[in-house]
C-alpha positions in Angstrom: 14.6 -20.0 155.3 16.1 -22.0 158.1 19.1 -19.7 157.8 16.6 -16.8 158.6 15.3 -18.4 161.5 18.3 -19.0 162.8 20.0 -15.7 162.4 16.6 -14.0 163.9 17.1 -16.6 167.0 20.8 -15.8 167.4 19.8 -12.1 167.4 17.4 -12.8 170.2 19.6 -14.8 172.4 22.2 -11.7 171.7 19.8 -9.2 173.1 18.4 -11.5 176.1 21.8 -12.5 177.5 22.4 -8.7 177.1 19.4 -7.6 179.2 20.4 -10.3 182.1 23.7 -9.2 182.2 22.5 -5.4 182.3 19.7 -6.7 185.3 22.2 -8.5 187.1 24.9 -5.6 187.0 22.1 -3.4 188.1 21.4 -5.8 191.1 25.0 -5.9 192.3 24.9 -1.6 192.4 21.4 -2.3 194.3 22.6 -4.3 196.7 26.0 -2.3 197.5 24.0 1.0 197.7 21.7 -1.2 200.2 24.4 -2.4 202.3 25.6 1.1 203.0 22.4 2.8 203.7 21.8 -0.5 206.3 25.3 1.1 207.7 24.1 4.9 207.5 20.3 4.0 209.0 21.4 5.4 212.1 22.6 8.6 211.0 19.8 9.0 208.3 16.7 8.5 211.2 19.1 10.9 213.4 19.0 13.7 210.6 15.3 13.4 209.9 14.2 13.4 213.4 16.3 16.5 213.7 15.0 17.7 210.6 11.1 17.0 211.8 12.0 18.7 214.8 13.5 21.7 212.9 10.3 22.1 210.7 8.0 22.0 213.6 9.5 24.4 215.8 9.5 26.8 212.7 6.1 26.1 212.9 5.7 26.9 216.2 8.1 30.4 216.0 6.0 31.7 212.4 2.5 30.9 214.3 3.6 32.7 217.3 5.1 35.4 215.4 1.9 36.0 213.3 0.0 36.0 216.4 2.0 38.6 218.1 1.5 40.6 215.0 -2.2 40.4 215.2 -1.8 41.7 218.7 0.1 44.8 217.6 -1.9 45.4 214.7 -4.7 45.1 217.3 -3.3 47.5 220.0 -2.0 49.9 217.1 -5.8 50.1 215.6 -6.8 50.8 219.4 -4.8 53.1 219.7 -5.4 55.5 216.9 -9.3 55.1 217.3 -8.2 56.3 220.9 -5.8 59.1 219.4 -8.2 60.4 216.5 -11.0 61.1 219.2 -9.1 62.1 221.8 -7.6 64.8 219.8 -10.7 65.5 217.2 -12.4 66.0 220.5 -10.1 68.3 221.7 -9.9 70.3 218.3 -14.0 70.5 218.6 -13.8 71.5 221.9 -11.1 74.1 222.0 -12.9 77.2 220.5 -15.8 77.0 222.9 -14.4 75.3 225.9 -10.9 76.5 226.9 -10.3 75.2 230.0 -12.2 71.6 228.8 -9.7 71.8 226.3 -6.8 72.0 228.5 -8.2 69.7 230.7 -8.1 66.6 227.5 -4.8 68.3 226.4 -3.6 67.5 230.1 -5.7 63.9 230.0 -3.5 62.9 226.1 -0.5 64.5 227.6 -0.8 61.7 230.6 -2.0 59.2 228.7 0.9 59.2 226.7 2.7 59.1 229.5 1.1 56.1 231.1 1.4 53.9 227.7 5.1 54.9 227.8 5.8 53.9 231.3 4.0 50.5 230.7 5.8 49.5 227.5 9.1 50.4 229.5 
C-alpha cells in the first residue's frame, strides 16, 4: 500500500515539475516577445495612427461620394420630370397649336442648350 502511495506521489511530482518547467519556458518567450514589441512601440503607434487616419478619410471620401450621388440622382429625376412635360406638352400641343408648338420646341431646343453650357 505504501508502495502505491509512493508511486502515485512520484507520478505527481513528475507532472508538476513538468507544468513549471512548461510555465517558466512559456515566460521566457513572453518576455522576449515583450522586449521587442517595447523596441517596435514606436513604429506600431506610427502604423495605427496612419491606419486610423486611412479609415477615416475613407469615411470621409464614401460619405461624400454617396452624397454627390444623391445630388445626381436628384438633378437626373429633375430633369426628366422637366423632360417628360416639356415634351408630352409639346406632343399635346402640336396638332392644335402649331406655332405654340414650335415656340416649346424652340424653348427644349434652348434649354438644352443652357444645361449644356453650364455643366461645361
Amino acid at each position: 500500500m505504501y508502495l502505491f502511495i509512493a508511486t502515485i506521489f512520484i507520478a505527481e511530482l513528475i507532472i508538476a515539475t513538468t507544468l513549471v518547467l512548461l510555465i517558466l519556458k512559456a515566460d521566457k518567450a513572453i518576455l522576449k516577445y515583450n522586449d521587442i514589441l517595447k523596441d517596435k512601440r514606436k513604429e506600431i503607434e506610427k502604423a495605427l495612427s496612419d491606419l486610423k487616419y486611412c479609415v477615416t478619410s475613407f469615411g470621409d471620401y464614401y460619405d461624400c461620394m454617396i452624397n454627390s450621388l444623391k445630388k445626381k440622382r436628384r438633378q437626373f429625376k429633375i430633369n426628366l420630370i422637366k423632360n417628360v412635360a416639356m415634351y408630352l406638352s409639346l406632343f399635346m400641343l402640336k396638332g392644335k397649336y402649331k406655332k405654340a408648338a414650335a415656340l416649346l420646341q424652340f424653348a427644349v431646343l434652348f434649354h438644352d442648350f443652357w444645361l449644356k453650357a453650364k455643366t461645361n
